[in-house]
C-alpha positions in Angstrom: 0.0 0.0 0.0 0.9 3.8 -1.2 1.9 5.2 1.8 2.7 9.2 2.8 5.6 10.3 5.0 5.0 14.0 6.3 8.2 15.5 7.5 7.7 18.6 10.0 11.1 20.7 10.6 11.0 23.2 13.4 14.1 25.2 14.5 14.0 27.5 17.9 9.8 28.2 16.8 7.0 26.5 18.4 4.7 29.2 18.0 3.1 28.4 15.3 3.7 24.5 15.5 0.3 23.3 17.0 -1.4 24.4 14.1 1.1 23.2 11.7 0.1 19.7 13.8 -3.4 20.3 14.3 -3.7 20.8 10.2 -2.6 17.0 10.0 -4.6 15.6 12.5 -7.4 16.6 10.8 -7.1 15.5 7.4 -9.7 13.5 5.2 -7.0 10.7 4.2 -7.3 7.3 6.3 -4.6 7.9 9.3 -3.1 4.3 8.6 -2.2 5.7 4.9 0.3 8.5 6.5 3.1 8.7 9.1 4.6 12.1 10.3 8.2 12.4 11.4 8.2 15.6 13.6 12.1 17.0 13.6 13.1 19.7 16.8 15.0 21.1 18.9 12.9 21.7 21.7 10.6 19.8 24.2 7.0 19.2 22.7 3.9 17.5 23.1 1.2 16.6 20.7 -1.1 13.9 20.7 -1.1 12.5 16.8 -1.3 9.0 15.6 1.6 7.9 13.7 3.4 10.4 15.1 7.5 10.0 15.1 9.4 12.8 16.9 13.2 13.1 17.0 15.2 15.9 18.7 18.1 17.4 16.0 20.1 20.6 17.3 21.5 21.6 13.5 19.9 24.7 12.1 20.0 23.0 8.7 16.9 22.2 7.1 18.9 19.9 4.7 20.1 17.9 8.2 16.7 17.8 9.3 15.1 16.4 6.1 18.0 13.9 6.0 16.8 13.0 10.0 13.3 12.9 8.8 14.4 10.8 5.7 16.0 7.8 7.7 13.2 7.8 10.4 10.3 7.2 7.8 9.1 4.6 5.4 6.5 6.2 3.0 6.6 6.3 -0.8 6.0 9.8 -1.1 7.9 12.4 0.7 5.5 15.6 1.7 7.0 18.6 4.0 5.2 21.2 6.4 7.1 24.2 7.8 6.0 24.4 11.7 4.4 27.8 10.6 2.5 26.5 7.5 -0.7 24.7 7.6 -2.3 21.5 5.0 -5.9 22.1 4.3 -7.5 19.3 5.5 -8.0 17.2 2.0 -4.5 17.3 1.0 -3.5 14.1 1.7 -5.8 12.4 0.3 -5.6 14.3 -2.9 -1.7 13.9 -3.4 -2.8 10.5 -2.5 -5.0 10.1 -5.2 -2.5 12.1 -7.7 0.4 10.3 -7.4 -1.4 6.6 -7.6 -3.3 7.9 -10.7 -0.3 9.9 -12.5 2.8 8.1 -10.6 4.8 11.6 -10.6 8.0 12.3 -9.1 7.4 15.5 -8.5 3.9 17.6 -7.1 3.5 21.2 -6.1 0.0 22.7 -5.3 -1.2 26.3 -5.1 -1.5 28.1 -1.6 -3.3 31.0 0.1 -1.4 33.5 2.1 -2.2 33.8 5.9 -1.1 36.1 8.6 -0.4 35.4 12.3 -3.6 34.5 13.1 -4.5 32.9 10.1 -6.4 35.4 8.6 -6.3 35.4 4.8 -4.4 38.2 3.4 -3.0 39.4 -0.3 1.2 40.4 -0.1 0.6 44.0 -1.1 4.5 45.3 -1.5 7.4 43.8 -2.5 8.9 43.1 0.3 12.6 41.7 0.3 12.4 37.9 1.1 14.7 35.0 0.5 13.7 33.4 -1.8 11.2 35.9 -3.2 7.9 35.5 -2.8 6.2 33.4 -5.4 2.3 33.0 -6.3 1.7 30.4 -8.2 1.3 31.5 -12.3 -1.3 28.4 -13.2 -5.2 28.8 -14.4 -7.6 28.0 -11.5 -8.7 25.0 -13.2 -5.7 23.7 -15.0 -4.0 20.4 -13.4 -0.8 19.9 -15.3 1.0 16.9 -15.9 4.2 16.5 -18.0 7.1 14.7 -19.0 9.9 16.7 -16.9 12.7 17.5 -19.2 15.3 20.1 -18.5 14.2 22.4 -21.6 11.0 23.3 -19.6 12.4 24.2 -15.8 12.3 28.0 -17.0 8.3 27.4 -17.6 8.2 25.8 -14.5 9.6 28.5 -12.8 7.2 30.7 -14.4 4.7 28.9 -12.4 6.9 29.2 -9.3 6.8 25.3 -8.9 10.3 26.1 -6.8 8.6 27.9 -4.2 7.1 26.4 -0.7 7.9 23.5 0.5 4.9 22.9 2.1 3.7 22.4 -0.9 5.9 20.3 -1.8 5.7 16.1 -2.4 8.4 14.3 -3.8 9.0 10.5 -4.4 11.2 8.8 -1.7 13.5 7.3 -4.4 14.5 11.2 -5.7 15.5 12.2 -2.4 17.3 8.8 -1.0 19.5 9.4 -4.7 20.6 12.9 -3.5 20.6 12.5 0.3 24.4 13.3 0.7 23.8 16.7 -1.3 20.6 16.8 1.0 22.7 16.8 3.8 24.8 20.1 2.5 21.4 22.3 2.0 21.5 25.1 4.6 18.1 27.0 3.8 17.0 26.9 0.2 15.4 23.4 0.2 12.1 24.1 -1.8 14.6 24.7 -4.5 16.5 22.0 -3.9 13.6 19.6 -4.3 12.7 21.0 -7.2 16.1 20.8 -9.4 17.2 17.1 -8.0 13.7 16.2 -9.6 14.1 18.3 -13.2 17.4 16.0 -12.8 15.0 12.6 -12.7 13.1 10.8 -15.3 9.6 11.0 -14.4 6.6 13.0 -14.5 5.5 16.7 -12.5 2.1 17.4 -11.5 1.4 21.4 -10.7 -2.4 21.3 -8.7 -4.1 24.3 -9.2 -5.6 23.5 -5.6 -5.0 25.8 -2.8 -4.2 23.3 -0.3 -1.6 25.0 1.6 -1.5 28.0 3.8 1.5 30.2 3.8 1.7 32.3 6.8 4.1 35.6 6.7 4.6 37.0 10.2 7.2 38.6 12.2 9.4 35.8 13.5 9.7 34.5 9.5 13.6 33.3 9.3 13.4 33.6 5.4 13.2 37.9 5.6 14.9 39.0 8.4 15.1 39.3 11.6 12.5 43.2 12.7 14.3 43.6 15.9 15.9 46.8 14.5 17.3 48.0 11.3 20.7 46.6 12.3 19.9 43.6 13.1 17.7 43.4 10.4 20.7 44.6 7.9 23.1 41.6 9.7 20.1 38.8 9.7 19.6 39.1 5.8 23.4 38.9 5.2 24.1 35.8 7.5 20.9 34.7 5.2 21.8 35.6 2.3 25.5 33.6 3.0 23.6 30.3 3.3 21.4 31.1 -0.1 24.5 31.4 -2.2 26.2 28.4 -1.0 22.8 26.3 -1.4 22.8 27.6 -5.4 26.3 26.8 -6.0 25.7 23.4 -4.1 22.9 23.0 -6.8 24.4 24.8 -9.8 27.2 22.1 -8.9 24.7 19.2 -9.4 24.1 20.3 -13.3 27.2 21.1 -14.3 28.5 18.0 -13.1 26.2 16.4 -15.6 27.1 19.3 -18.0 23.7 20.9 -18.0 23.6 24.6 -17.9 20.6 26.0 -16.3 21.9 29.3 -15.8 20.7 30.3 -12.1 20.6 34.1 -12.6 19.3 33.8 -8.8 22.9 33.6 -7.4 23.8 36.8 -9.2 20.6 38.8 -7.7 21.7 37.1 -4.2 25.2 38.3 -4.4 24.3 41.6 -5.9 22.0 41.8 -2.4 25.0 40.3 0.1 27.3 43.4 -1.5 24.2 46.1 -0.8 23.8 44.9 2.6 27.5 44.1 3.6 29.0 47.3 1.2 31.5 44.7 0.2 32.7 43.5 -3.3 31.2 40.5 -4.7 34.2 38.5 -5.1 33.0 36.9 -8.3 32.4 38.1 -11.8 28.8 38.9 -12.0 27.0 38.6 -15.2 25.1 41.0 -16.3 21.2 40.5 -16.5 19.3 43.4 -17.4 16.1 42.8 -14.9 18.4 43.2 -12.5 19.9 46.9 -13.2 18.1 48.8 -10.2 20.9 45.8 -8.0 23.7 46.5 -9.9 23.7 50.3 -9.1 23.0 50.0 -5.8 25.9 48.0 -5.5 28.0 50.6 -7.0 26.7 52.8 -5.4 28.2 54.7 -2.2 26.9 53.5 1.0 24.6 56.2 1.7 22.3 55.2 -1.1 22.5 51.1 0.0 21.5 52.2 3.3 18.7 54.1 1.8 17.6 51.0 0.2 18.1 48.8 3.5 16.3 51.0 5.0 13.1 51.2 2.5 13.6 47.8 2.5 13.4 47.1 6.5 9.8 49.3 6.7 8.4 47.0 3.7 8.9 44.3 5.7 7.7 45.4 9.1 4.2 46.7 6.9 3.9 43.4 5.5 4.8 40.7 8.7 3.7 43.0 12.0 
């Protein structure tokens, strides 16, 4: 029988965790068809069937997947961040996907929520790593394809890199890749996504919104909103980990001599030399959607701290 392993990672957060938790407990799918592998670092409680917790003090989402890896036994491979929810049919609808289309690869749509789970609409555009992605796709188009490497820029279109709670991925993808796994320090929704555009197989996109994506103020992907400096240091130790996860990936393809071109490294390093006022060591190629970067970053300090600033109140409008 098909079965579903849920991994939940949760760093130093528990706010949000019980309803991460709670989201699972309810689903539609028959309990005996799931298992959930609960990875922390903290002391917690919750009463769920087929529940497996593990304690893991590394920071590293790639670690903790690898923890939740070994520890389960289902076919398919789902993930929910402790401040994400599942809608309650889900399951049973990945269930029923990947019996019916065998893919490798799923993604679904997702709603945005605030703190308190209120539905919301990201108004600005506010400075997050990786950027905040709605999903491109028709409300009532389910697509399913061949993956070949031609097509990751459409995919990417569609944001089908962005989430991993909206993420499932077949267990044999991820058990072929688990020593790269194991290097990933932040950027795993990408990483799923590019080990499978590396696999024969098929991708289903689900136009479904069966994910909620919460933005708030304790959000380790934008920064931290103690202050402005410590919102300025937060992003660059962030933005540190993003370049090594792309050049951990980029690695992957050209090792197999596939160039895929990931102009997201150059944005990433244009934004670690605004925020740090230091030179990029590497040659940056030059992408034209990317000019408004490129003269910040030869700009004098004054204007970068302009930005950072601008850039710091975005982010308190949109997760306070």
């Amino acid at each position: 029988m098909t079965k579903i392993s849920v991994i939940v990672t949760a760093y130093n957060r528990e706010k949000y965790l019980s309803d991460a938790l709670n989201s699972i407990k309810i689903q539609t799918i028959d309990k005996d068809k799931i298992e959930v592998i609960l990875v922390k670092n903290f002391p917690f409680i919750f009463d769920l069937d087929n529940l497996i917790a593990i304690e893991d003090n590394s920071e590293y989402v790639g670690e903790k997947i690898y923890k939740g890896l070994i520890n389960s036994s289902g076919d398919i491979i789902c993930f929910l961040d402790d401040d994400d929810t599942y809608d309650k049919e889900k399951l049973e609808r990945v269930y029923e996907l990947f019996n019916f289309f065998d893919p490798i690869y799923y993604h679904n749509n997702f709603k945005t929520i605030d703190k308190d789970k209120n539905p919301i609409e990201i108004e600005s555009d506010y400075l997050k790593i990786p950027p905040y992605g709605k999903f491109n796709l028709n409300q009532t188009t389910l697509i399913v394809d061949e993956i070949i490497t031609k097509k990751i820029k459409y995919y990417l279109k569609n944001n089908a890199n962005f989430n991993s709670s909206s993420i499932c991925i077949k267990r044999e993808v991820l058990e072929n890749y688990i020593d790269i796994l194991r290097k990933i320090k932040v950027l795993i929704d990408s990483f799923l996504f590019y080990i499978a555009m590396l696999s024969p197989g098929k991708i289903v996109l689900d136009p479904l919104k069966l994910t909620s994506y919460r933005i708030h103020s304790i959000q380790t992907s934008s920064g931290s909103l103690q202050d402005l400096e410590t919102y300025r240091n937060s992003f660059i130790k962030l933005l540190e980990k993003v370049i090594h996860d792309i050049e951990v990936i980029n690695s992957l393809y050209m090792e197999k001599s596939i160039n895929i071109n990931l102009n997201d490294v150059i944005l990433y390093k244009l934004l670690y030399g605004i925020f740090s006022n230091t030179k990029v060591e590497t040659q940056l190629r030059f992408d034209k959607n990317l000019i408004l970067y490129y003269l910040l970053y030869l700009s004098p300090k004054f204007f970068k701290d302009i930005f950072i600033n601008q850039q710091f109140k975005k982010n308190v409008k949109e997760r306070k």
